[in-house]
ROLOLO-705810 format. One record per residue (C-alpha): residue number from 0; z, x, y. Coordinates in Angstrom, 1 decimal. Last residue first. Example, Ala and Ser with C-alpha at 12.3 -4.5 7.8 and 13.67 -1.06 7.14 Angstrom:
PT  pos      pz      px      py
PT    1     7.1    13.7    -1.1
PT    0     7.8    12.3    -4.5
// end
This chain:
PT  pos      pz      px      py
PT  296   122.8   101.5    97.0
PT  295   120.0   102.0    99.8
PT  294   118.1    98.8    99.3
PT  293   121.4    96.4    99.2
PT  292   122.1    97.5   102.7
PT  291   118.7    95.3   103.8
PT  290   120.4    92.4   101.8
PT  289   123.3    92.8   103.3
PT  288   121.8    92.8   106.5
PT  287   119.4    90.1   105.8
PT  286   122.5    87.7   104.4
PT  285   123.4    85.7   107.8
PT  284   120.2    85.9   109.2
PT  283   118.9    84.1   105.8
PT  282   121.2    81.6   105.3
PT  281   121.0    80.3   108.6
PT  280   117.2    80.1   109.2
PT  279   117.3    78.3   105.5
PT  278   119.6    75.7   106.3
PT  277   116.9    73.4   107.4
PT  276   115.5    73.3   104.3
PT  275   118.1    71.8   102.7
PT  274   120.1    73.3   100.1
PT  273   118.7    71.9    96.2
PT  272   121.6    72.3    95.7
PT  271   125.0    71.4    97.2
PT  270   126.5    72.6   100.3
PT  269   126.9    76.9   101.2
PT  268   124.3    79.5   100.9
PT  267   123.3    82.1    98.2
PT  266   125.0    82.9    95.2
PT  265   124.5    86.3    94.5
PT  264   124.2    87.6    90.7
PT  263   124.7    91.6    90.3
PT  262   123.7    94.5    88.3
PT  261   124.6    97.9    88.3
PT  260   123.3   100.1    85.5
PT  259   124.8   100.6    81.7
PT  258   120.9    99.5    80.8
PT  257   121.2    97.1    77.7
PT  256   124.9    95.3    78.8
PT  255   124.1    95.4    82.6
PT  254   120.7    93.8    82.2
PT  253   121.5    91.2    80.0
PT  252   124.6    90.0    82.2
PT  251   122.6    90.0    85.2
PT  250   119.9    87.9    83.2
PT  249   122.5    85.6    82.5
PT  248   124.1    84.5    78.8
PT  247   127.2    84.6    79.6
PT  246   130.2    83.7    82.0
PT  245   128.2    81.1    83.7
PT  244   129.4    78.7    81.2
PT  243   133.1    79.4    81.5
PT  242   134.0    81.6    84.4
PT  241   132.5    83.8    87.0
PT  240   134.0    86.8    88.4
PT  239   134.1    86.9    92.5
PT  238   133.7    89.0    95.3
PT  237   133.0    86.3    98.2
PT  236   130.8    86.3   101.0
PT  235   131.0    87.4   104.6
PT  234   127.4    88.9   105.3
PT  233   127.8    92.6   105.9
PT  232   130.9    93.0   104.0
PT  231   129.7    91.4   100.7
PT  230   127.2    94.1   100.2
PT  229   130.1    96.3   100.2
PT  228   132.1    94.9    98.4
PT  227   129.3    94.6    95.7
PT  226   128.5    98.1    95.8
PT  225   132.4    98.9    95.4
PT  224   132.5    97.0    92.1
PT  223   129.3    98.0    90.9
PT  222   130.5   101.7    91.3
PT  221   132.4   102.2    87.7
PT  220   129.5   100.5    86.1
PT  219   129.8    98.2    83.9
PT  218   129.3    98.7    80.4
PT  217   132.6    97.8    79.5
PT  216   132.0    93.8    79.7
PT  215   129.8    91.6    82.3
PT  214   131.0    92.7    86.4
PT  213   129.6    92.3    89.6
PT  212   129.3    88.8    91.0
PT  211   128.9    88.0    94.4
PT  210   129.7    84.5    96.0
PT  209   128.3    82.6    99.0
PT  208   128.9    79.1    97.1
PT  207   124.7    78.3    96.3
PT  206   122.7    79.3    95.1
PT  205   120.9    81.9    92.8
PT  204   119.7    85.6    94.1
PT  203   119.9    88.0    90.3
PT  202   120.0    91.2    92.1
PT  201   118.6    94.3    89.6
PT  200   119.0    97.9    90.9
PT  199   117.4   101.0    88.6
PT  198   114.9    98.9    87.0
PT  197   112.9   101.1    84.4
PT  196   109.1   100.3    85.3
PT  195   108.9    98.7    81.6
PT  194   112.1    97.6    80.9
PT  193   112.3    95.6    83.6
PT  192   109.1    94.6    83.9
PT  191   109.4    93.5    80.4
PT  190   112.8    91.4    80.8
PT  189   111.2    89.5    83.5
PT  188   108.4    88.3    80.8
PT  187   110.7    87.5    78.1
PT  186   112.6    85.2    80.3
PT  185   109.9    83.4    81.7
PT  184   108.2    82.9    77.9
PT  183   111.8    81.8    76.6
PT  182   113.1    82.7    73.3
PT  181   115.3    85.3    74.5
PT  180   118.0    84.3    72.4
PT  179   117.9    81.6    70.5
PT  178   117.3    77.6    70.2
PT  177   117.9    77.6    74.1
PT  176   120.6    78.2    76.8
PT  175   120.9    74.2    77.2
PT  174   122.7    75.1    80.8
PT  173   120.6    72.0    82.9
PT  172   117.7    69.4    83.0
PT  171   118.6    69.3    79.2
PT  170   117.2    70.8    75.3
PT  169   119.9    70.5    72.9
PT  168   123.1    70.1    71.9
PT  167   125.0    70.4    74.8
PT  166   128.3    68.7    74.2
PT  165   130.2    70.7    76.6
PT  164   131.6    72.3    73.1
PT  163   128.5    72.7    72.2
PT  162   127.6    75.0    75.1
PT  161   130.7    76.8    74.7
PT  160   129.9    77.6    71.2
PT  159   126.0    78.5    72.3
PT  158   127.8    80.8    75.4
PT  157   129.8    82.8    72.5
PT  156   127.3    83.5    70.6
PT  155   125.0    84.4    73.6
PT  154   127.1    87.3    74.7
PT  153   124.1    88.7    76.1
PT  152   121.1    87.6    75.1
PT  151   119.4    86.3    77.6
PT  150   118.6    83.0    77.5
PT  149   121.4    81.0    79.4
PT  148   120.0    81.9    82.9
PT  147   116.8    80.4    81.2
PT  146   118.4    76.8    81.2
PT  145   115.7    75.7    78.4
PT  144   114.9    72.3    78.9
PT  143   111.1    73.1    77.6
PT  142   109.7    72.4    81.3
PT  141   112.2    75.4    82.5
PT  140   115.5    74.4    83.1
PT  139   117.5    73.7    86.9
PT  138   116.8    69.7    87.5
PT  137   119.2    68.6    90.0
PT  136   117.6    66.6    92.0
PT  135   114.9    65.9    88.8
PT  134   117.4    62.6    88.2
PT  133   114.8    59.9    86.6
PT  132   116.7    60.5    83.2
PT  131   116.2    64.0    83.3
PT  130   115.7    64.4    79.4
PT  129   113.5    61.5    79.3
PT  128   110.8    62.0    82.3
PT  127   110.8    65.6    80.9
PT  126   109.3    64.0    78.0
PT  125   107.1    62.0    79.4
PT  124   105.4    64.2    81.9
PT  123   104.9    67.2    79.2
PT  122   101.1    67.1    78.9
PT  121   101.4    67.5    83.1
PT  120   105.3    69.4    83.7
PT  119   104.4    68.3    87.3
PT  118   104.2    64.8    87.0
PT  117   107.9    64.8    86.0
PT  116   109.4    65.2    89.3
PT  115   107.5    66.9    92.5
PT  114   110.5    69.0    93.8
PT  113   112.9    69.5    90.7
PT  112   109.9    69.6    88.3
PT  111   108.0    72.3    90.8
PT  110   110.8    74.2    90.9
PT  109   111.5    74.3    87.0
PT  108   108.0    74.8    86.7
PT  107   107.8    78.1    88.8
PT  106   110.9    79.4    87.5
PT  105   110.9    83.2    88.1
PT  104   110.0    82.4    91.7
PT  103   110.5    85.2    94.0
PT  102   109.8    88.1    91.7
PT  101   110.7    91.0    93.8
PT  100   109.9    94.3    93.6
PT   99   111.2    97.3    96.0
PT   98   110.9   101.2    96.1
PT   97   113.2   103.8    96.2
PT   96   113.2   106.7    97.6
PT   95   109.9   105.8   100.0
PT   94   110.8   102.5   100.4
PT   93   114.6   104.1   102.2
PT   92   112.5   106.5   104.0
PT   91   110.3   103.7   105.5
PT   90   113.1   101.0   105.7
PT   89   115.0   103.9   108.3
PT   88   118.0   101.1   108.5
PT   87   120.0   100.5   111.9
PT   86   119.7    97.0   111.3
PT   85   116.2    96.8   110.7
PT   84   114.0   100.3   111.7
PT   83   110.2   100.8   112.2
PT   82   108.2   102.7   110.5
PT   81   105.3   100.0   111.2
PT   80   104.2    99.6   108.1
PT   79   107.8   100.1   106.3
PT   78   109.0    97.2   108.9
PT   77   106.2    94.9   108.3
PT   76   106.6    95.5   104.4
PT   75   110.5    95.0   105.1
PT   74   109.9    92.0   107.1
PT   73   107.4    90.6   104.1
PT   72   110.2    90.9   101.8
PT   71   112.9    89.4   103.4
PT   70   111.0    86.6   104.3
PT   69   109.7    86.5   100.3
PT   68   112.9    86.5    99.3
PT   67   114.6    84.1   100.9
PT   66   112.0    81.5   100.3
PT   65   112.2    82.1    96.9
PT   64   116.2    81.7    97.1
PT   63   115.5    78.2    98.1
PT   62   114.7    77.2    95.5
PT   61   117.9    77.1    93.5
PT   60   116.9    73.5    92.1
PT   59   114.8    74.8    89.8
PT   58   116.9    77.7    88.3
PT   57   115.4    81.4    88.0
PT   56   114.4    80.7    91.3
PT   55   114.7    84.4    92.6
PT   54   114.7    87.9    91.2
PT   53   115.3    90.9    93.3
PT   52   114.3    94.6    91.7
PT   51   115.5    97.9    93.4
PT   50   112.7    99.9    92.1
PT   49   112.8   102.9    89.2
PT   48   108.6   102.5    89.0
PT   47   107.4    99.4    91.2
PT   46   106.9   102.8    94.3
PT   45   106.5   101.4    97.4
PT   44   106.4    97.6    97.9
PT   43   105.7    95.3    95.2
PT   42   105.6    91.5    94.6
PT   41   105.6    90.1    91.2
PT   40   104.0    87.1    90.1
PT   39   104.6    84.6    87.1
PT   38   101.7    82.6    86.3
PT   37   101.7    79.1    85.3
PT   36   101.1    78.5    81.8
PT   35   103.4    75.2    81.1
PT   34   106.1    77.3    79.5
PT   33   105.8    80.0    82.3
PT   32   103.5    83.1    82.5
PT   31   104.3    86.5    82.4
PT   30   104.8    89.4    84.5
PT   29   101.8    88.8    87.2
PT   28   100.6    91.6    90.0
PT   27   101.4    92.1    93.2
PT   26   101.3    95.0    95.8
PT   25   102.4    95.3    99.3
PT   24   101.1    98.3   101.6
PT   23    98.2    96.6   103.0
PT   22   100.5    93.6   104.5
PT   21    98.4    91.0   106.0
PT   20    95.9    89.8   103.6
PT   19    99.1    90.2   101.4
PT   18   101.6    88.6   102.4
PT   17    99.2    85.8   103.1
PT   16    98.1    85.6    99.2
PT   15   102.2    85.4    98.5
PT   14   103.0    82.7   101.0
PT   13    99.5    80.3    99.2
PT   12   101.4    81.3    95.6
PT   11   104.4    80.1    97.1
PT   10   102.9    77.0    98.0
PT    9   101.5    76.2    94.9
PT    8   104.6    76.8    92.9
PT    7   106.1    74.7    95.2
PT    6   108.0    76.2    97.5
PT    5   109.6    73.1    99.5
PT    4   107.4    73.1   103.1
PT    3   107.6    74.1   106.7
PT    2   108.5    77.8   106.1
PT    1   107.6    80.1   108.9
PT    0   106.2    83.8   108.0
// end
């Protein structure tokens, strides 16, 4: 599938329904829906039960990790289909062990805020008009100025002080991690699939800096570290720890600290968000083999 166009919510949701005219062995169903009431889809190859899950566009302006994502998916379908191999990789068998889900948007009116401005948050125009002071470039909240990366509730104690610290105070076009802890629709909704169908992989794709993260507190496990390295071999980026106010509070985080699996946040791409379009050919041949690795960790 070519991409011409931003991902709107709109758009993706046309991507999605021609994934699956074409694509018999793809599934999708919705986890949630947003703030505003848009629906939150899932894709599905194989098996959602125990799947390696990818989540993209948790942040608006990261869009371009939805586009990723549903490339990378539909080539695996085709692949799986086909029993063909990418990159020296047996997709069928690998589907077959463990399946895949991806929810390529988990922000669909963060996106469509950053790409279509106020208009798109519709009852809510004026008052996201307000917070982003006419700047939606680098919108990243939900329509409720929630930063849902900053909603889960891992270590979110110590996010909140650092968040007042910063001066955040309240809701914001970016890292206002809410009034508590999970209080988000979006981010209650990807925390039930996961617990639901028992997530035994979960990548977190943001952007951008080419960077992997690995690690949030003693339940980490022992061979995240090597996973990581080893995804990061196949397309050049960076094992890295975050600091400050991407320290806590991310879904990554939450999802390490309940399940004692591995868990990782990769930052996609290189430049300043939103990434162009026009990067996308680039960013995604240089991360599909890592990304096709990723399946069989």
């Amino acid at each position: 599938m070519e991409f011409f166009e931003k991902p709107t919510a709109e758009n993706l949701n046309f991507y999605i329904k021609e994934i699956l005219k074409k694509h018999p062995c793809s599934k999708s169903f919705f986890i949630g829906k947003t703030v505003l009431g848009r629906k939150i889809p899932v894709l599905t190859v194989g098996k959602p039960k125990g799947s390696v899950l990818f989540v993209g566009a948790t942040h608006g302006s990261e869009w371009m990790t939805s586009l990723v994502l549903l490339r990378f998916f539909e080539e695996i379908c085709e692949a799986f289909e086909k029993k063909e191999k990418l990159c020296g990789t047996d997709i069928s068998a690998a589907i077959l062990k463990r399946g895949l889900s991806a929810v390529p948007v988990l922000n669909p009116d963060g996106v469509n805020i950053n790409i279509l401005g106020a208009k798109a948050a519709f009852s809510s125009e004026k008052r996201i008009e307000r917070l982003a002071k006419g700047d939606f470039e680098h919108w990243n909240a939900n329509a409720r100025g929630v930063d849902i990366n900053h909603n889960f509730g891992a270590g979110w104690e110590i996010l909140h002080e650092q968040e007042r610290a910063n001066r955040i105070f309240g809701p914001a076009p970016r890292q206002y991690g809410g009034p508590r802890p999970f209080s988000e629709p979006e981010t209650r909704a990807v925390c039930g699939f996961i617990s639901t169908f028992d997530i035994a992989r979960l990548w977190s794709f943001h952007s951008q800096g080419e960077e992997i993260y690995w690690y949030y507190g003693p339940k980490t496990p022992m061979i995240s570290r090597d996973m990581a390295e080893e995804f990061a071999s196949f397309c050049g980026y960076k094992v890295s720890f975050p600091s400050g106010m991407a320290s806590h509070g991310g879904l990554k985080d939450w999802y390490i600290e309940k399940f004692g699996r591995p868990g990782f946040t990769v930052e996609i791409g290189a430049g300043k968000n939103p990434l162009p379009l026009s990067d996308f050919d680039k960013i995604y041949k240089k991360l599909k083999p890592a990304l096709i690795k990723s399946l069989l960790m």
